[in-house]
C-alpha angles and dihedrals in degrees: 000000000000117000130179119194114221116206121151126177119086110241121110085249098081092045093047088047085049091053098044085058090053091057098035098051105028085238118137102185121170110278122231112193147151088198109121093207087063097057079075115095110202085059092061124089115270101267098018124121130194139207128199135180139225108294075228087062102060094108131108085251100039091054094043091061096034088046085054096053092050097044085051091042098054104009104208134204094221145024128202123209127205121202105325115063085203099043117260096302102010099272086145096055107112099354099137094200092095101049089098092042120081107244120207116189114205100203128205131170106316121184079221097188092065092035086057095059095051087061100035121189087328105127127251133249102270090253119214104189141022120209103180116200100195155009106298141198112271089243090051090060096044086056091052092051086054089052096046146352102215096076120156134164121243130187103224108209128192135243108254112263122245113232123235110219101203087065103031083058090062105046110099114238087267130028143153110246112214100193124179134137089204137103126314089246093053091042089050084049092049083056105055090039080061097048103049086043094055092052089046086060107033104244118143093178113139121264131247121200118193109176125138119256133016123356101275105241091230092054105132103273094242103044130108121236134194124181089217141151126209101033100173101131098047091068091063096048102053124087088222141007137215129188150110129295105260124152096248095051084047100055088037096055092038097115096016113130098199112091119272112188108193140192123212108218127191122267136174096237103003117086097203085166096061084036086063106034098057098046084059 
């Protein structure tokens, strides 16, 4: 059986839960992406492949057209979709190139309402099967068990991370890890919640900054930082962490006993705030 996995979207979440799939289930499907970090090839599971269009093609209508070439090109068995039902911006409604492909949606925290009016009255892929990822609105539920009826939960883990030595040579026997792939402003906010927390607290342990890109200027002066992913391993081996509330932290500090302090920040689909609020 040939499978592609579908996640659009651009943030290093769709491509680490990707690559959680790949190591909880033994799949390696074809991966379609618009995630830079997945156009490396040394970051992508042993066995695995991607394809990614034209950054002029990220449209509803440039993915339509580019989603129906490669469906022609390498006509799978079986497509995979992360998130959005519809695609991002409902790119899959009505393409009836997948009514003969088994569609399986893996589901994770959707503001529903918002997402529904991307897609407007177009109708949905014929899905055959529901993985859901993590607690989710009961409207959100009660939309699933419209879709399909062979929904199941599943508890995505991720490959272990190799460490990287250089780095792991310079981090002091305890530290703080602030963690976050967003932008430089809600990196900079992560750093002074964990700043004032810290104080609140009494810890004087070091800070560690993990963020992609450039050092942000505001970066607390005595901090390390390290432009790295994975960072795995640097989660267990930090005495606290301190992050967003995206889907992937969440599910890798479920279970942890050291303290995670996160921030919920704002998103056009994703609900980090209910996310949040219901693993209290």
């Amino acid at each position: 059986m040939k499978t592609l996995y579908y996640c659009f979207g651009g943030g290093l979440g769709h491509f680490t839960r990707f690559i959680a799939w790949c190591h909880t289930t033994g799949e390696k499907p074809l991966l379609l992406t618009n995630c830079p970090a997945a156009t490396d090839s040394r970051l992508l599971p042993a066995g695995v492949a991607c394809l990614t269009p034209e950054k002029s093609a990220i449209t509803r209508d440039g993915l339509r057209a580019w989603l129906k070439e490669t469906l022609f090109e390498h006509k799978p068995d079986r497509l995979i979709i992360d998130a959005f039902p519809g695609g991002i911006f409902g790119e899959l409604c009505e393409l009836h190139e997948l009514d003969s492909i088994e569609c399986v949606y893996l589901a994770r925290i959707l503001q529903l309402e918002k997402y529904l009016q991307r897609t407007g009255q177009h109708r949905l892929p014929k899905i055959s099967s529901i993985f859901e990822l993590e607690r989710l609105k009961p409207e959100h539920q009660a939309f699933n068990a419209q879709l399909c009826s062979q929904i199941s939960k599943i508890e995505l883990l991720d490959p272990p991370a190799q460490v990287v030595e250089p780095i792991a040579r310079q981090l002091p026997a305890e530290f703080s890890l602030i963690i976050h792939s967003g932008p430089v402003s809600e990196v900079e906010e992560l750093c002074r919640y964990a700043l004032e927390t810290s104080e609140i607290r009494g810890c004087e342990t070091p800070f560690v900054v993990v963020s992609s890109g450039e050092r942000p200027s505001s970066c607390l002066p005595s901090a390390l930082h390290f432009n790295l992913w994975p960072a795995g391993w640097l989660i267990t081996r930090a005495s606290s962490v301190f992050s967003g509330a995206g889907c992937n932290i969440i599910r890798q500090m479920r279970g942890s006993q050291k303290p995670h302090f996160a921030i919920p920040f704002a998103r056009a689909l994703d609900d980090q705030f209910f996310r949040l609020a219901s693993c209290r």
